[in-house]
N, C-alpha and C positions, 0 to 999 in steps of 0.2 A: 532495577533503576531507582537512583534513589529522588529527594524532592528537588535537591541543587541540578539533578538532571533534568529534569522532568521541566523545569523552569527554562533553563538553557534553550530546549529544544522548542518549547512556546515562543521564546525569544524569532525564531528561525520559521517558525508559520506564515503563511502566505496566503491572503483569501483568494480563491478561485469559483467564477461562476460558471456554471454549464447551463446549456439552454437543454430545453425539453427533448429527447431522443438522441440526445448527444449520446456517442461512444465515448468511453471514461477509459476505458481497456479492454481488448481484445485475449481471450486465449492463445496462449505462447508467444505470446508478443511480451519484450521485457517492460517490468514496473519500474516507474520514472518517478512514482513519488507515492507517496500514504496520505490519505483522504481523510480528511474527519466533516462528518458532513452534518450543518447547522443547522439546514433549512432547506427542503425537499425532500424528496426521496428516487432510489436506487434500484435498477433489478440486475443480479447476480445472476446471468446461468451459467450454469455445470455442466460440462457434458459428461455423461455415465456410461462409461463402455461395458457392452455389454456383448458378447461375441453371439449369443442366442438373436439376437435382433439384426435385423437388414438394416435399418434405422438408428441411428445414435440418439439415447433418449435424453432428456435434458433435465435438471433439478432446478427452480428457481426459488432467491431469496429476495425478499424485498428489503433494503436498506434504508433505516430514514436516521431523520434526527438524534446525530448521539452516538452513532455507528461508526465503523470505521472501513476504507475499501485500501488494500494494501498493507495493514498492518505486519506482513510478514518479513516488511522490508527492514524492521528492525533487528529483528534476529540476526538475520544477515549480517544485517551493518555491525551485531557485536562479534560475530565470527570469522567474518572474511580475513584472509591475508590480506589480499590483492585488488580487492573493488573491480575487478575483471568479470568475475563470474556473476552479474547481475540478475537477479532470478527472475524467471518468468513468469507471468499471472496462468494461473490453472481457470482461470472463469473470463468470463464476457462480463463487464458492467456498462449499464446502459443507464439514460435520467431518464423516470417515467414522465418527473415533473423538473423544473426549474431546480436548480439546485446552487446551493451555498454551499461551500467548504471552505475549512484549512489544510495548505497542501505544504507537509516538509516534502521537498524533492530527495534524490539519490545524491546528487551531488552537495545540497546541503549535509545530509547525513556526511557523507566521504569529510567533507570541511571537521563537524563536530568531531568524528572520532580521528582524525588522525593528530587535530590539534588537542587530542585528550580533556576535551571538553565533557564529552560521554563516554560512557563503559572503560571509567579509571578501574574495574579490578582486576580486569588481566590486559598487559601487555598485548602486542600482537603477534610476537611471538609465541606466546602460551597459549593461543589458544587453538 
């Protein structure tokens, strides 16, 4: 991505506040948008399958200031055909504390690339 993108897409940010214990995203539920979070922080759980355990064990990260929750929706967004196949969050995010963000949504994205705002180096056919 280069700076003329990168700029674009700041264009397209949207602050978003979460109150404390809010769910941000659920596992296997699809991603609606990419987080950049300003001011608070995040917990990330995993769940870890493990077929030895009765129990599914859980990995947790803490996300704060600077981080990002969804970033994988970009990839996406330069590969898709179709915008159909919208991916799904592999974790739980939860606010420990109040939280600030900038949220590009998925349909923002869909807007960027199909008006070749973003990811000018392959068509989408090519890719």
């Amino acid at each position: 991505m280069n700076d003329s993108e990168l700029r674009t897409i700041c264009d397209y940010l949207k602050p978003k506040v979460f109150e404390e214990n809010a769910k941000v995203v659920e596992v296997g539920q699809p991603l609606n948008a990419m987080l950049y979070i300003i001011a608070g922080s995040m917990q990330a759980y995993l769940p870890i399958r493990d077929a030895r355990e009765a129990h599914p064990l859980t990995s947790f990260k803490t996300l704060k200031k600077g981080m990002f929750v969804g970033e994988q929706l970009l990839e996406w967004a330069a590969k898709t055909k179709t915008f159909d196949d919208q991916p799904i969050s592999f974790k739980t995010v939860r606010c420990c504390k109040k939280v600030e963000a900038f949220a590009l949504t998925v349909d923002d994205l869909k807007t960027l690339v199909l008006s070749r705002k973003i990811f000018l180096m392959k068509s989408k056919g090519d890719v």
